[in-house]
C-alpha positions, 0 to 999 in steps of 0.5 A, spaced: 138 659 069 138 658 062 132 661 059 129 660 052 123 667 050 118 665 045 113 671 042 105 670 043 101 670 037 097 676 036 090 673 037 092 672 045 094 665 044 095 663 051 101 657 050 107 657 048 110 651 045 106 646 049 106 649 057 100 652 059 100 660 060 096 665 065 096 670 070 097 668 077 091 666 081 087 673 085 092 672 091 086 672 096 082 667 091 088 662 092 087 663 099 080 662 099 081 655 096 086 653 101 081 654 106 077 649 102 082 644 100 086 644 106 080 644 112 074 642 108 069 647 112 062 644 112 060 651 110 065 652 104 068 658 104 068 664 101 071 671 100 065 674 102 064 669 108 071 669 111 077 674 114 084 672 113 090 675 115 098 672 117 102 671 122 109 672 122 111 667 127 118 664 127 124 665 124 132 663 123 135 667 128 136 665 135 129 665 140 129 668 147 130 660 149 137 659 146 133 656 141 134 656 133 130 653 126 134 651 120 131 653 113 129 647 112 126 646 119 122 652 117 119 648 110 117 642 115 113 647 119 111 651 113 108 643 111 105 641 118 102 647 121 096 648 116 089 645 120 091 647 127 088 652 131 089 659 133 088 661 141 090 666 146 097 665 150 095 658 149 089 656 153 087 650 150 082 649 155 079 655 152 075 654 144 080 656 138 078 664 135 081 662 128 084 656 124 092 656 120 091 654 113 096 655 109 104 658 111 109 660 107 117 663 107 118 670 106 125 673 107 125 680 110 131 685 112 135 678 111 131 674 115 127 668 114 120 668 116 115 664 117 108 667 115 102 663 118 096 665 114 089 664 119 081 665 117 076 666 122 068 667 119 065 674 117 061 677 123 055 681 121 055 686 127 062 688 131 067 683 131 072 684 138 076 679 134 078 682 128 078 689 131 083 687 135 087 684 130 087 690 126 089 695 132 094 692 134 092 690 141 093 683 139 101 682 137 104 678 138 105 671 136 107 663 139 107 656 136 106 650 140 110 645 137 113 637 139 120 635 137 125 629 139 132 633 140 135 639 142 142 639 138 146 642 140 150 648 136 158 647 138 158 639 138 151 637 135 150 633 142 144 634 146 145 640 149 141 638 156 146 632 157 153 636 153 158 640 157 156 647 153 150 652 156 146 656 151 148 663 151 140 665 150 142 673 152 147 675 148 147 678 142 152 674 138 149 671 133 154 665 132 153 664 140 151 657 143 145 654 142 141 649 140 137 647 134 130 643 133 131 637 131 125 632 130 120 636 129 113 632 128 107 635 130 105 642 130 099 644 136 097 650 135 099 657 134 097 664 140 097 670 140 100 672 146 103 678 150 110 677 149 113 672 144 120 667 144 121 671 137 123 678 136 119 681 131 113 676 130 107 680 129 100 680 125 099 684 118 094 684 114 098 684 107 097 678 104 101 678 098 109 677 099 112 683 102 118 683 097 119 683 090 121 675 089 117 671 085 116 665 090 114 657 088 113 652 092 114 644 092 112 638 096 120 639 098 122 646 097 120 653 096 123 658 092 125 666 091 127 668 085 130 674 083 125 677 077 129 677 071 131 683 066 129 684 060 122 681 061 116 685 056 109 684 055 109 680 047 115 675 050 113 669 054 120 668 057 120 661 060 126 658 067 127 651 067 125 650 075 129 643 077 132 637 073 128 633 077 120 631 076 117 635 081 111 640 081 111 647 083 106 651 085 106 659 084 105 662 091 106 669 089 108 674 084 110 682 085 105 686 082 105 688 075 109 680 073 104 675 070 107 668 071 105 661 072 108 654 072 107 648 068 111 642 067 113 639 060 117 632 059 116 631 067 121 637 068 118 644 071 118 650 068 116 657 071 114 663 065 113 670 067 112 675 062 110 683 064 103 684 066 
């Protein structure tokens, strides 16, 4: 990407040319406003009155079921899971424990995640819930989902009327299987005793667990690699797209302010060294 560095006035002038310039919003302050803007509680949460913590979910890789997500798969649920409930091995006759608000990609060891981010009301007293969350009893995690067609990977026909047979037990990554296709509708989210996915588990660590800088649109979501030669006195400005969509800044490594703004309907991302 071409990048253009403008120098900040010495007075703390927060514009460079015509794009707005700040700090990232306090991750947890985000998240919070989330909940308010995605759910709309009559009680408007805070972070006084609220637990988070993420679930990563699903993945790229092949499930238990011979099943696998496209990328972009990934980003559609990333859009559709927000407002569902969470509950315990999927007993939707049982009341929800907590409720997804908002989810994002992560890409870790090589693979993409997706992380589902829940909250559930602070307790004055013990809350079960939460210890067992954050002593590891409760795990492992599943997504309740509909879809229209199975594809299969070898000819792209539907695997359940095709002549292949998923390989759902070997270990080749590039074995039969099939791909989600169709997906309309996210249920629910549970945490269960042993989930299709390997490696789903639950974390308290809000902030993206790697050093990319993330950005999202109503379409895509990107990881960008923070650039050399950034300083604390320089506004150093990415253009994001040739096309007129906003981004959002959904996370940024520590010690990197950077934000987005748009100028001439064209997207910009500015970082600088906090």
């Amino acid at each position: 990407m071409e990048k253009i560095t403008v120098t900040l006035s010495r007075k703390g002038s927060t514009t460079a040319g015509n794009l707005a310039f700040g700090p990232p919003d306090d991750r947890v302050a985000f998240l919070v406003s989330r909940i308010n803007e995605r759910i709309k509680p009559p009680r408007l949460a805070t972070a006084g009155n609220v637990n988070i913590r993420a679930m990563y979910l699903v993945n790229d890789k092949i499930n238990s079921h011979g099943g696998r997500f496209r990328r972009a798969d990934l980003l559609n649920l990333c859009i559709l899971i927000p407002d569902t409930p969470v509950l315990v091995g999927h007993n939707r006759a049982a009341e929800p424990l907590a409720r997804t608000f908002h989810a994002e990609l992560e890409m870790k060891a090589g693979v993409l995640w997706l992380k589902s981010f829940f909250y559930w009301p602070k307790l004055d007293g013990v809350d079960e819930f939460r210890d067992k969350i954050d002593s590891g009893v409760f795990k492992e995690c599943s997504i309740s989902f509909t879809y229209t067609f199975p594809e299969c990977s070898l000819c792209g026909e539907d695997i359940r009327r095709c002549r292949h047979e998923i390989e759902a037990l070997s270990p080749d990554e590039n074995r039969i299987h099939f791909i989600y296709r169709g997906i309309t509708q996210v249920l629910e989210t549970s945490l269960v005793f042993k989930g299709s996915v390997r490696g789903t588990h639950i974390t308290d660590r809000l902030v993206a667990g790697s050093d990319k800088i993330v950005v999202r649109s109503t379409v895509n979501q990107l990881e960008l690699t923070v650039p050399r030669g950034l300083s604390s006195e320089h506004v150093t400005i990415y253009p994001l797209s040739n096309r007129t969509r906003e981004y959002r800044l959904i996370s940024a490594p520590a010690g990197i302010l950077a934000a987005t703004a748009m100028k001439g309907a064209k997207p910009f991302l500015m970082l600088k060294l906090g």
